[in-house]
N, C-alpha and C positions, 0 to 999 in steps of 0.2 A: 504494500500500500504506500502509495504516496501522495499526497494533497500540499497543492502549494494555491493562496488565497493571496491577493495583495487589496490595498486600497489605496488611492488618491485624496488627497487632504487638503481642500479647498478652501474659500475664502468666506465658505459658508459654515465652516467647522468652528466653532468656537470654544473656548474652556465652559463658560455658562451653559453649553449644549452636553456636555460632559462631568460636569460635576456631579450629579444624582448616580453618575453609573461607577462614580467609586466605589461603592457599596459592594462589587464586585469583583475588584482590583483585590490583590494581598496587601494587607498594612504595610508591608515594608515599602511598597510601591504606593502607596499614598504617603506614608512618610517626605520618602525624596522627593515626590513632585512639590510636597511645601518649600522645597531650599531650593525650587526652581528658579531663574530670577524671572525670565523668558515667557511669554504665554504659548510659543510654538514650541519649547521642550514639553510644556507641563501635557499637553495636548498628543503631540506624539508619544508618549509615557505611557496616559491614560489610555489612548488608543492601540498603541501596541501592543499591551496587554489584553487588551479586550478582543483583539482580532486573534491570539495565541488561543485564547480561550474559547471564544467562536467556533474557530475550526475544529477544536479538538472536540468540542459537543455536539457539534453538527453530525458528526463524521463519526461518532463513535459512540457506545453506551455510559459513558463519563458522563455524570452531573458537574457542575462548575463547582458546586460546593467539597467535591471532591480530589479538585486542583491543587494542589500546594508545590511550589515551586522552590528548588533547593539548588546548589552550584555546584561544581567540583571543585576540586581544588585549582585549576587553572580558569575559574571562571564563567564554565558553561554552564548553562541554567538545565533543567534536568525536572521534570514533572514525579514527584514522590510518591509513588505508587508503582501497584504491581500489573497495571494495565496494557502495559507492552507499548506506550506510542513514545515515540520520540520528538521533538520540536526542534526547531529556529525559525529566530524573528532576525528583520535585519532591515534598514532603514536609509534615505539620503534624500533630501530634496524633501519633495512632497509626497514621496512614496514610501509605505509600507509592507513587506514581504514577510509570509508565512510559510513555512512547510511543516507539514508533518508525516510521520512514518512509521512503522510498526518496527524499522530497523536504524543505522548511521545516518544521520541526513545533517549538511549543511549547506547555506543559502544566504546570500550577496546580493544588494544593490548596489549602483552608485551613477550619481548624478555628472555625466557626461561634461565638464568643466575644462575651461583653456589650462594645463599645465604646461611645467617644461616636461619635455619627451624624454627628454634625457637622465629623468630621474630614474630613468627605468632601466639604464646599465648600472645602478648601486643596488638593486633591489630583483631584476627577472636575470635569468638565465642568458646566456651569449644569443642563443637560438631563439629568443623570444624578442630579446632587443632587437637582434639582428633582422628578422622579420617584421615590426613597426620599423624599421629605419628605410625598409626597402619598400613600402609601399607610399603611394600618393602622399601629399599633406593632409587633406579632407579625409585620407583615411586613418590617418595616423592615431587620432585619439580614440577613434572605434577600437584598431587593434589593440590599444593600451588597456583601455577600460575591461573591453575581454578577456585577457590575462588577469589581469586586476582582480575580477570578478572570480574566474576561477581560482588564481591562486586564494582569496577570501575565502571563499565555499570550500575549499580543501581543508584549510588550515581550522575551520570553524566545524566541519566535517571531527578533524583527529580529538578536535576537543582540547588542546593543550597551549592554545594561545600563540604568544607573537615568542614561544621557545622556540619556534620553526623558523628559520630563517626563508623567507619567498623568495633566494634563489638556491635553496637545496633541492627543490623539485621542479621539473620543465613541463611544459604543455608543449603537445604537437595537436596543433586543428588542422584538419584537413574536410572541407566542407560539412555536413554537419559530424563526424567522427573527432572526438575528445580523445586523448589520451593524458595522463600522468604520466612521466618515469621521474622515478627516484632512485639513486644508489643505481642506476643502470636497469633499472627492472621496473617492468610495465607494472604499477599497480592495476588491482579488481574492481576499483570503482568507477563508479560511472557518471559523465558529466554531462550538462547541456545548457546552454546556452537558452534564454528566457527572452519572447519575443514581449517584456511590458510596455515601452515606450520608445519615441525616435530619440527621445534627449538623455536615456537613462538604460546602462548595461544590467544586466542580471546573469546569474548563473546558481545551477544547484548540482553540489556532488553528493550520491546518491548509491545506495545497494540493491534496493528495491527494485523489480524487475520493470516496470515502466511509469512514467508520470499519470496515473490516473484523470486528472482534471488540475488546468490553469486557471483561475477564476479571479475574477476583478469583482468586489464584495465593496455593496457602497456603503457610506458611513450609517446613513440613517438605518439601511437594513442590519446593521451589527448594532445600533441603537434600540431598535424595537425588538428584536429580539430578548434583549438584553430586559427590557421594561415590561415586556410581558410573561417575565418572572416573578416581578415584584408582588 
């Protein structure tokens, strides 16, 4: 199984639209949204949680009150029970990204932005750089972000944080065909490339035998849901 949900976070979203639905959120996570200073963190907070929790109830026989939410020691958020799904949430711009899975699953956005290119011989692989350097200008930040994206999704994937260095492992894409090598050996897992938006890369690495359904989940519908709990 695998379910990846995302939502768009508009100019009609506001904290006021979202405060009653703490009630839902874990304390811990209405704690930090108080030492927010920002109304657009407090808001992606509130909502990322609530879109984590969505899919896992939509999609499975888990009540919410059931949720609790715990880390590892490197930081991944990890759902405390003996339910079998797995999560990641993952965030940039105006976009929100969910996956869930009954196995490994990690999951990346990021908001398509003018960088230096260049940053990416300190950080990807010879073969990776070398590949954004050979294509067009107009194309260059597409290729960056794609790397990007999966190297995130890999590393968010093992579960053990920024201990991985993103250039100990390379991507070879070859139109839609993903690979990983590490240490000279093809890893098992599996990647793809996320068609959400023109201005915005995605990527999910995955064990799970295929992506069941991509879906764009609007606010108000993770709203009313949510209230007609109450």
């Amino acid at each position: 199984m695998l379910i990846i949900n995302y939502v768009k976070i508009n100019e009609n979203v506001t904290i006021n639209k979202l405060l009653d639905l703490t009630q839902f959120i874990s304390s811990e996570r209405v704690n930090n949204i108080k030492r927010f200073r920002f109304e657009e963190d407090k808001i992606r907070s509130i909502l990322g949680e609530l879109l984590v929790r969505y899919t896992i109830c939509k999609n499975s026989s888990i009540k919410n009150s059931d949720i609790v939410f715990k880390k590892n020691e490197f930081g991944k958020p990890y759902i405390d029970c003996n339910y079998g799904i797995q999560f990641n949430l993952s965030h940039s711009g105006s976009y929100l990204i969910c996956a869930i899975s009954d196995q490994k699953i990690g999951i990346d956005i990021e908001k398509i932005q003018d960088i230096d290119i260049d940053i990416a011989s300190n950080f990807f692989c010879k073969s990776e750089y070398d590949e954004i350097s050979s294509v067009p200008n107009l194309k260059k930040y597409e290729y960056f972000y794609s790397y990007w994206c999966l190297k995130e999704s890999y590393i968010k994937y093992i579960g053990e944080g920024l201990t991985i260095p993103l250039n100990s492992f390379c991507f070879e894409i070859v139109d839609e065909n993903i690979k990983v090598i590490k240490s000279n050996e093809e890893k098992k897992e599996k990647f793809t490339l996320l068609p959400i938006s023109n201005n915005y890369k995605a990527a999910v690495c995955y064990l799970a035998a295929e992506i069941e359904t991509i879906s764009e989940v609007a606010v108000d519908d993770i709203i009313t849901y949510f209230i007609s709990e109450i």
